[in-house]
GUZA-734696 format. One record per residue: residue in one letter; x, y, z of N, C-alpha, C, O in turn. Coordinates in steps of 0.02 Angstrom, whole numbers, plus 32768, in hexadecimal, padded with zeros to 4 digits. Layout:
% residues N
AXYZXYZXYZXYZ ...
//
This chain:
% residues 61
X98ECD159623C98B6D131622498CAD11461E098EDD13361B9 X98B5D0DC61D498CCD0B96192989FD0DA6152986FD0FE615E X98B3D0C9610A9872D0D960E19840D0A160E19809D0AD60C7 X9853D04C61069807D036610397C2D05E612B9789D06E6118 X97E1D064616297ADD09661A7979FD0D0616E9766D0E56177 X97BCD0EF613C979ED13561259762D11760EC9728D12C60E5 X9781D0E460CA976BD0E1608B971AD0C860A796EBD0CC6080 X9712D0AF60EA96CDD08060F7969BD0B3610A9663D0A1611A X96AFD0FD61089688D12B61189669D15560E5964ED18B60EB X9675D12560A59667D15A60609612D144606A9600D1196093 X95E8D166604195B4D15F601795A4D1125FED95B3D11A5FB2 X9594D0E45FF69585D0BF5FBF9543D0C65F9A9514D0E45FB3 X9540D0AA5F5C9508D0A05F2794F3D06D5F1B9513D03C5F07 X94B6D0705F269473D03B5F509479D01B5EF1946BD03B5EBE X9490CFD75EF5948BCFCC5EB49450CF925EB49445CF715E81 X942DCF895EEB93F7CF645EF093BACF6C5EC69394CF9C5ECE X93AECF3B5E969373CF555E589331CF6D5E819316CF635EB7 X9329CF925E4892D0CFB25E6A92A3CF895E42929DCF885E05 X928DCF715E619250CF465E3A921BCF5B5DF7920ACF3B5DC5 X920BCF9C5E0C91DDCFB95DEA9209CFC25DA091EBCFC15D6B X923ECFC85DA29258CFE45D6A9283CFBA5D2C92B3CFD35D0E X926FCF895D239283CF675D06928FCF545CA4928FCF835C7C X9294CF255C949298CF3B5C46925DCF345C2A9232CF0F5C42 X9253CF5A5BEC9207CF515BD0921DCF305B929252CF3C5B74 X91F2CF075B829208CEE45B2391C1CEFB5B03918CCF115B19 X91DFCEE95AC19181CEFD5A94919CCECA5A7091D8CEBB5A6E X9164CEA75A499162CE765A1A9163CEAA59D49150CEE459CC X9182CE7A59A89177CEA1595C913ACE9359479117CEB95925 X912BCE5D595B90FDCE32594190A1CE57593E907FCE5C590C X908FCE6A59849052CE68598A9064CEBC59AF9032CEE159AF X9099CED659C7909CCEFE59E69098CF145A2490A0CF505A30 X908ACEE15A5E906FCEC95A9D90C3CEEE5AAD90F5CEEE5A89 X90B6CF115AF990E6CF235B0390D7CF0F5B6090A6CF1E5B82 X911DCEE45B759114CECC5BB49162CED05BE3919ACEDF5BCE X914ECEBF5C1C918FCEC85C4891B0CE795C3F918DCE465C44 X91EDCE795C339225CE435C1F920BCE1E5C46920ACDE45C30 X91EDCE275C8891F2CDDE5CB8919FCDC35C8B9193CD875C92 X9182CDDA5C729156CDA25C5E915ECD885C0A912ECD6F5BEC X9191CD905BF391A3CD635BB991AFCD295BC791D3CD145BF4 X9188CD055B94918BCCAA5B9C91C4CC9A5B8B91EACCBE5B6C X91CFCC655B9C921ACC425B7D91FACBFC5B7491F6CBD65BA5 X91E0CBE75B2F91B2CBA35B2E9201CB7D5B319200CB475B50 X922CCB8B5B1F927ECB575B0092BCCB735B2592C5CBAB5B0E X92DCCB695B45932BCB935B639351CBB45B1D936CCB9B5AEC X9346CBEC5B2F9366CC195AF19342CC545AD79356CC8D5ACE X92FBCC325AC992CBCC545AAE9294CC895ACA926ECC7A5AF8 X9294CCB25AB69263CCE35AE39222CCE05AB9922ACCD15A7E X91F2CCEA5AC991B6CCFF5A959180CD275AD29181CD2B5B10 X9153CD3F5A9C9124CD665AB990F8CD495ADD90F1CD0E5ACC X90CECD5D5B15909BCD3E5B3C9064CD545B16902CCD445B28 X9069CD6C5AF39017CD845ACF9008CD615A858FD4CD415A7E X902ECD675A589037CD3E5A0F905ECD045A179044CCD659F8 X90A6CCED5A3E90CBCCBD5A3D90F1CCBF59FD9109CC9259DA X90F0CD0559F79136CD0E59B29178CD1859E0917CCD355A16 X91A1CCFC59C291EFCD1159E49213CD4B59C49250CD5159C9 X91F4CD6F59A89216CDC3599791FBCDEF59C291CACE1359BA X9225CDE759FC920DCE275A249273CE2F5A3892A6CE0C5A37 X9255CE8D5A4E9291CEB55A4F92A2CEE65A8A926BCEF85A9E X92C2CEFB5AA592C1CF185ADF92B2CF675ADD92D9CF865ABA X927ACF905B00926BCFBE5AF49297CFF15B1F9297CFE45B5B X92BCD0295B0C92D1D04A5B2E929ED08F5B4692B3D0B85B6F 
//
């Protein structure tokens, strides 16, 4: 048997994102803390908050 036929029988790791789990940011600003997919981008580049529209927000670990 070759090692391709062995190697296709390993285990792989589902690197498919989970939805639920995604990044959280908080604003400095007002403190609003939200999931990355609803930060505005009023300009390409710029992120700002959906709640104040300050652009100091930071990624929460």
């Amino acid at each position: 048997m070759s090692r391709d036929g062995d190697d296709s029988d390993l285990p792989r790791e589902d690197l498919t994102p989970d939805p639920d789990e995604g990044t959280t940011v908080e604003c400095r600003n007002c403190g609003a803390r939200f999931p990355r997919s609803e930060v505005a981008t009023p300009e390409k580049g710029r992120l700002a908050c959906p709640e104040c529209d300050s652009g100091d927000v930071t990624a929460v670990e």
